[in-house]
FIKEFI-345754 format. One record per residue: residue in three letters; x, y, z of N, C-alpha, C in turn. Coordinates in steps of 0.001 Angstrom, whole numbers, plus 500000, padded with zeros to 6 digits. Layout:
<atoms>
ALAXYZXYZXYZ/...
</atoms>
This chain:
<atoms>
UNK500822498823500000500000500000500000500878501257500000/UNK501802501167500374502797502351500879503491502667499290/UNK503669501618498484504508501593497341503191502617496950/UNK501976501705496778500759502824495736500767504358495779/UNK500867504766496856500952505799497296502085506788496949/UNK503261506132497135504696506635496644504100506050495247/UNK503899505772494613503685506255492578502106507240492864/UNK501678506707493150500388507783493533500993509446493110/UNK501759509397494464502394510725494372503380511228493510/UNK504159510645492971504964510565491420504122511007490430/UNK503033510399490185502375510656489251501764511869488836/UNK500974511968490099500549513647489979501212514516490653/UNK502660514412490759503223515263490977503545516196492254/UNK503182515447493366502460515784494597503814516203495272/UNK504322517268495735505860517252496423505442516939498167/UNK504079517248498821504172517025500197504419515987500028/UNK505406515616501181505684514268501690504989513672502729/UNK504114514285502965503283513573504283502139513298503965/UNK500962511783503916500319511765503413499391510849504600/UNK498040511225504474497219510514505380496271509463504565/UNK496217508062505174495336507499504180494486506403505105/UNK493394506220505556492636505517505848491893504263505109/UNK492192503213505904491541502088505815490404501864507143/UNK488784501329506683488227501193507941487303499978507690/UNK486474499633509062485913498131508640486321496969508753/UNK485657496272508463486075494480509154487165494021508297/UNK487420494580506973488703494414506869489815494357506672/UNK489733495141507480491578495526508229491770495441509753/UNK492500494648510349492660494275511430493889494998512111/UNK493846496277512690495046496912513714495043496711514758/UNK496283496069515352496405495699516274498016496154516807/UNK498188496839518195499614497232518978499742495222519234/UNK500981495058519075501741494280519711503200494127520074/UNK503639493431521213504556493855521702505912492545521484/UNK506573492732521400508323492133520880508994492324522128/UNK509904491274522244510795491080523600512294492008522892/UNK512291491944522021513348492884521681513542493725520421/UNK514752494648520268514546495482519134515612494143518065/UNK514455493594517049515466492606516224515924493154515146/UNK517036492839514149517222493056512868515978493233512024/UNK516124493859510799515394494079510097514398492737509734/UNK515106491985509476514920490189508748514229489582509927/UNK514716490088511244513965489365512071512773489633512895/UNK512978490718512796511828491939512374510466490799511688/UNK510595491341510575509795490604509421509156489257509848/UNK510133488638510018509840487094510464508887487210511793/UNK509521487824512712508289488192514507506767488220513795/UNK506808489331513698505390490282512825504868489382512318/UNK505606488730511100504582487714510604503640486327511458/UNK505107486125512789504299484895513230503001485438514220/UNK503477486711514582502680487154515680501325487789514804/UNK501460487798513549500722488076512624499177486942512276/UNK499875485810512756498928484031512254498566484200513578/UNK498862484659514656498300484549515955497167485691516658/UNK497268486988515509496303487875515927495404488059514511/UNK495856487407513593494798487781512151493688486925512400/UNK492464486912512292491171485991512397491232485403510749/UNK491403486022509495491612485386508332493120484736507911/UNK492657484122507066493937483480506469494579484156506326/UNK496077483708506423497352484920506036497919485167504547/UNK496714484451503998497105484925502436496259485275501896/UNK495200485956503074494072486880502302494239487865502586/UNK495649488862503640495944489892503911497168490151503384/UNK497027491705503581498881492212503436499203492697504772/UNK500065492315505102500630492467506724501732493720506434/UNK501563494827507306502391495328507191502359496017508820/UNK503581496747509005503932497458510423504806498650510563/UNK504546499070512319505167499993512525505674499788514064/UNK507144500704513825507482500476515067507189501665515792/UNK506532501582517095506085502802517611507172503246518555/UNK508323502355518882509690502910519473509091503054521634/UNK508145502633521389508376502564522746507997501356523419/UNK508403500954524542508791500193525696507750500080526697/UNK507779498585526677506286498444527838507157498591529199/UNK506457498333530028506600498012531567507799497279531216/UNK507343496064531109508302494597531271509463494899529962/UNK509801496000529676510926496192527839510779495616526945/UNK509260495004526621509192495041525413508565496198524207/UNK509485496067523092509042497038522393507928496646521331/UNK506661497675521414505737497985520972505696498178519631/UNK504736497106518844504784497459516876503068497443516918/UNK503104498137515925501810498243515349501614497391514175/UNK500658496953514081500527495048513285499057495856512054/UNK499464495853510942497931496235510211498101495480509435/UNK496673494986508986496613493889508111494985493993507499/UNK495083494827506311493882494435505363493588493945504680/UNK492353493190504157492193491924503475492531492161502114/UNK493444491211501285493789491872499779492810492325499622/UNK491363491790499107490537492215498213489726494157498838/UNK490340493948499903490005495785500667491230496317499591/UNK492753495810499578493774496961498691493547496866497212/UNK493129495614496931493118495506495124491621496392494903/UNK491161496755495195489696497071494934490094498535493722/UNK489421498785492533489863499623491744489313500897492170/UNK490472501910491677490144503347492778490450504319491147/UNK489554504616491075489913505993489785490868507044490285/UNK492085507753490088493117508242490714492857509415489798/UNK493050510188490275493188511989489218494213511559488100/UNK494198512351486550495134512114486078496414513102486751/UNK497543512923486308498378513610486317498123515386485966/UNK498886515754486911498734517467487057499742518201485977/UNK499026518588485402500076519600484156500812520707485021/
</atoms>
């Protein structure tokens, strides 16, 4: 989703870099969850995903999993990610986009 957006904004030419975009409804599933440590990138990826089959209610190949690290620290030090996961057919859905800005 993040890629769409970065050509989104290529396209028409958009120079703000800050962009707000909402997903809402049954499905997309956000959820804070928390990591015993700050891992590599790779291992990163790998956490998220398992902790991903353990908080998604759908199959994990009917979503796109993606995250954020919110950089802070529970009680007990683990660090806090934000887990979003909307159902492909919520991102593939066809969206008419402005053409490009002369």
């Amino acid at each position: 989703m993040v890629e769409a957006v970065r050509a989104l904004r290529a396209r028409l030419g958009i120079r703000q870099r800050d962009v707000a975009l909402a997903i809402s409804g049954h499905s997309v599933i956000i959820k804070k969850i928390s990591l015993a440590t700050l891992p590599s990138a790779d291992e990163l990826e790998r956490q998220v995903a398992a902790e991903a089959e353990r908080h998604i209610p759908f199959a994990i190949d009917e979503v796109e999993i993606d995250h954020e690290l919110l950089g802070t620290r529970t009680s007990d030090g683990q660090i806090e990610v934000l887990l979003v996961a909307p159902r492909r057919r919520s991102c593939a859905s066809t969206r008419r986009w402005p053409a490009r800005r002369s």
